[in-house]
N, C-alpha and C positions, 0 to 999 in steps of 0.2 A: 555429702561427706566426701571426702578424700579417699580414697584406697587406691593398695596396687596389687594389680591383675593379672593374673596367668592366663592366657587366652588356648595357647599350644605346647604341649610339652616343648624344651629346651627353648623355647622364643624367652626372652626377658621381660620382666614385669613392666605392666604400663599402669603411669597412674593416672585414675577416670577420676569422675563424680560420679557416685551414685547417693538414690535418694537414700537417710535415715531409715532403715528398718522398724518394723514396729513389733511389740513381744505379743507372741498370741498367747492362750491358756498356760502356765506352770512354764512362761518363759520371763526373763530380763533385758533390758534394754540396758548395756554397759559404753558408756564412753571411752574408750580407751585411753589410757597413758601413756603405755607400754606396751612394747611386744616382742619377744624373744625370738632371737632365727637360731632355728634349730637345723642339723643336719638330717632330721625327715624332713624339710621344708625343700632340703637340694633333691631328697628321691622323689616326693612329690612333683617338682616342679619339672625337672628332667624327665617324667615318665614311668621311673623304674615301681611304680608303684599306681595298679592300674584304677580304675574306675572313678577318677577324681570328678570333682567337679567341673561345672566348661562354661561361663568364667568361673573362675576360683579367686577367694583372695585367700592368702595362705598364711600360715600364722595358727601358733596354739599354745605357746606361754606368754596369756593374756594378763597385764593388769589393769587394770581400768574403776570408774565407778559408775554406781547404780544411777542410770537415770531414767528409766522406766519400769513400772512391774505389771505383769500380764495379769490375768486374773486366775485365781484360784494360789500364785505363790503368799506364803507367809513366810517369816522371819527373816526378810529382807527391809530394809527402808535405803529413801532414797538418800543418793551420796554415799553411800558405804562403799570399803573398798574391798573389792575382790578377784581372788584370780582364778581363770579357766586353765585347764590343761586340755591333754592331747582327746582324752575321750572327753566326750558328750551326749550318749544318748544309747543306751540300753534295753533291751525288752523286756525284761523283768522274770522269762517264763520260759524260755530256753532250757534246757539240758544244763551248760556250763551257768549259767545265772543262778537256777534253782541249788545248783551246789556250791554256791557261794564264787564264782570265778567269773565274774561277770566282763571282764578283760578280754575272756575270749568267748562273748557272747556273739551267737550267728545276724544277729542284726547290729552288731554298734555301728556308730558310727563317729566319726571324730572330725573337732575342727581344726581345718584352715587344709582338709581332704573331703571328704564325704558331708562337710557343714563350711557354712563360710568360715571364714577366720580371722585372725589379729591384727591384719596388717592394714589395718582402717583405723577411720577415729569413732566407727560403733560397729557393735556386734552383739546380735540375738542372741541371746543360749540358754538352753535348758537351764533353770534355778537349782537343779537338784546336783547339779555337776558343778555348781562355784564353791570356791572355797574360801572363807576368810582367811587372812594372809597373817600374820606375826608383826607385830609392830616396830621393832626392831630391825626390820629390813626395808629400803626406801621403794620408790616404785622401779626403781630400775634394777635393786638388787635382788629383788623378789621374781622379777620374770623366767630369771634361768633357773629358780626351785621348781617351777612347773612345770618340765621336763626333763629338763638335765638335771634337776636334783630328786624327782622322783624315780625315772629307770636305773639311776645309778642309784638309789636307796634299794629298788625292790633287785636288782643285779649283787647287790651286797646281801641282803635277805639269804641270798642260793646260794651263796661262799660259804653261808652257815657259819660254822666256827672257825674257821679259816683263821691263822695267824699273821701268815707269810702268801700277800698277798701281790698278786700280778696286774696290773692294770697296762694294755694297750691301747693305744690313743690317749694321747693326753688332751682334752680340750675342755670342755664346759661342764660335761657331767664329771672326768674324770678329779678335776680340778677342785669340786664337791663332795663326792667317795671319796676322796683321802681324807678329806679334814675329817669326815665321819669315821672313815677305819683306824684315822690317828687317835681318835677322841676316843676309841673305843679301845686302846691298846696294843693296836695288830702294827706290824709292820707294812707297808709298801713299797714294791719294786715296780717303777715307772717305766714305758718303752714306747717311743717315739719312731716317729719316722728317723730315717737311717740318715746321721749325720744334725741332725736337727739342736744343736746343743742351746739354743733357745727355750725350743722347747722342754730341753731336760732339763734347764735353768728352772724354770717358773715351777717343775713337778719336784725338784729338790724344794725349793723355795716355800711350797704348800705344806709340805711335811713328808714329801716321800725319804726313804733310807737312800736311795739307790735308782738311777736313771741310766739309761742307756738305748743304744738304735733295738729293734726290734728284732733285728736280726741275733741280736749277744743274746749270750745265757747270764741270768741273773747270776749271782755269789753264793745264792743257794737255794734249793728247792724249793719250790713254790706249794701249797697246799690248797691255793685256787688261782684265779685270772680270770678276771674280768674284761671282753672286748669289746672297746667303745667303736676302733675304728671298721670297718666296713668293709675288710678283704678277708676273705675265707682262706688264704693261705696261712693266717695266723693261727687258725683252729692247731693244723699240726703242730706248729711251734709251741704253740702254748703246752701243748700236751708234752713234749719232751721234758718241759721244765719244771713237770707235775710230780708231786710223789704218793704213791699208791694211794688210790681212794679220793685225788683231789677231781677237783671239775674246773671246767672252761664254760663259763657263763659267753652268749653269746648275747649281747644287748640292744644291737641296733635292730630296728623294722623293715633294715634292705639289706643282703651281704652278699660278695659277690660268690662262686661258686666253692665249696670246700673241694680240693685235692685229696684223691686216693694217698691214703696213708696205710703204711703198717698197722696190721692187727695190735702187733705189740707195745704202740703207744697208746691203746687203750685200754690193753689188760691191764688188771692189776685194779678193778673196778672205780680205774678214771672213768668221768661222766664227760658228756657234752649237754648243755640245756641251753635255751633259748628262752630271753624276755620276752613276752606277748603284752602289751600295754601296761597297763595298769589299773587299779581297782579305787573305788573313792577311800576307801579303808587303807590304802599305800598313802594316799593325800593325807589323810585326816594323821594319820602318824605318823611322816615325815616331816609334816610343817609342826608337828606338838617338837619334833626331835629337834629341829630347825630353830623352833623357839626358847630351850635350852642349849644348843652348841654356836656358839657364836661363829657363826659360817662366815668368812673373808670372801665374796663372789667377786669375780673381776670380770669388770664388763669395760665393753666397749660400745658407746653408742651411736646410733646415726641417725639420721632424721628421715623420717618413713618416705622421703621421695626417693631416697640412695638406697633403698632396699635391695638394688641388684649389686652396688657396691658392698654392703655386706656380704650378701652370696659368694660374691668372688672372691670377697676374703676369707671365709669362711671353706671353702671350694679348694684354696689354695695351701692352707695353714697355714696364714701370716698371723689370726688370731690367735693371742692368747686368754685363755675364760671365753668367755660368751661375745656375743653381738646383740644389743638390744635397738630397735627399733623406738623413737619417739615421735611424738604428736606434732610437736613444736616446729616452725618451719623451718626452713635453714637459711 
């Protein structure tokens, strides 16, 4: 099969042959379709995210079909389509599992980090960690529900009731939480990189009320905010534009270091919390919500040898929505 490999932090993907995988007990043998680039795929590949694998192939908004089954899965046949997200593989028995959090259990392990991943045209994976997909979305618009439509679900989850919402970074997940918080009632106030009126373009165009650099202060007070993008200076900002009792959900699984801030932009029992993966029970009820909300995904696709062309666009923000990865050659 085809795949591209990470051999060294920051080196660029190189695409090998390697042989077909085969599923051993309570695993799948998926072909792939599609495969989502996601911005853990840059903290992966760059480093900032330690104990990867050495080769890696990276990738983990998988869509693909079944084309082998290990022994002991049931309820799968072959040809079916299914998607993988970022986890894949849990202990069952843990402290945090036992109380139902299994996201942040001390063994998982996830692909296209700690297992291989998507950016092939097959990949092994635990059966118990696929998901069937909603028929309504094709293969390509389905790959960015599997991460950027799941942390931005469980990031909206912690806004709680939130009305007058904040979202920074506008790209693939944030582009999915608005149609959700629109569909839901709430308002959204979008904030892009500074100058970026592209970008504010597409977050008006999704259904936000209100776009601007990250720098402004919205029109009016926020009662949460959501940060997709990956710079810890936003924490404080966020928090200025909070009104008592609101929280600054932090979303990504890399972020660069938060700045000492005033006390006083957290009294007033403002929170800070943090996303930690995700749980199969966020899958299984975000793709039920997925299959009632007619989600618009905007992708862009490339053919799995320009995978590092993705990255750099992806790296740069010239994307708008997603980047998906295909099979197909170019």
């Amino acid at each position: 099969m085809r795949a591209m490999c990470c051999h060294a932090p920051g080196q660029a993907l190189r695409l090998e042959s390697w042989a077909v995988p085969s599923p051993m007990i309570g695993q799948v043998l998926i072909r792939v379709q599609v495969c989502g680039v996601c911005r853990t795929d840059l903290h992966v590949i760059d480093g900032e995210l330690p104990g990867a694998l050495s080769p890696l192939v990276p990738g983990h908004e998988i869509v693909g079909r079944i084309a082998a089954v290990g022994d002991g899965v049931t309820g799968f046949k072959l040809g079916e389509r299914v998607g993988v997200p970022w986890l894949g593989h849990t202990c069952g028995v843990c402290r945090p599992c036992r109380m139902g959090h299994e996201n942040l259990c001390e063994a998982a392990r996830f692909h296209g980090y700690t297992l291989q991943g998507g950016y092939a045209e097959y990949v092994v994976v635990d059966a118990q960690y696929c998901f069937r997909l909603p028929e309504r979305y094709s293969d390509l618009d389905a790959a960015p529900l599997l991460c950027a439509g799941l942390i931005g679900y469980r990031a909206l989850r912690f806004a709680q009731e939130a009305n007058r919402l904040g979202i920074y970074g506008f790209g693939a997940a944030a582009h999915l939480v608005t149609q959700l918080a629109c569909y839901q009632g709430r308002e959204v106030f979008a904030f892009t990189r500074p100058g970026d009126v592209a970008a504010q373009a597409f977050a008006l165009a999704t259904g936000a009320c209100w776009a601007g650099d990250s720098t402004m202060a919205p029109p009016e007070k926020l009662d949460a905010a959501l940060l997709f993008a990956p710079i810890g200076s936003l924490v404080p900002e966020a928090l200025t534009h909070l009104v008592a009792g609101g929280v600054v959900v932090c979303a990504g699984i890399h972020m660069s270091d938060i700045p000492a801030f005033p006390y006083r932009l957290l009294w007033g029992e403002r929170q800070i919390r943090s996303v930690a993966n995700l749980t199969r029970d966020d899958g299984l009820d975000f793709l039920r919500l997925a299959e009632q909300v007619p989600l618009q995904v905007h992708v862009t696709p490339y053919p799995l040898e320009k995978a590092n062309h993705a990255l750099a666009d992806l790296r740069s923000g010239r994307l708008q929505g997603a980047a998906v990865l295909t099979m197909t050659m170019d």
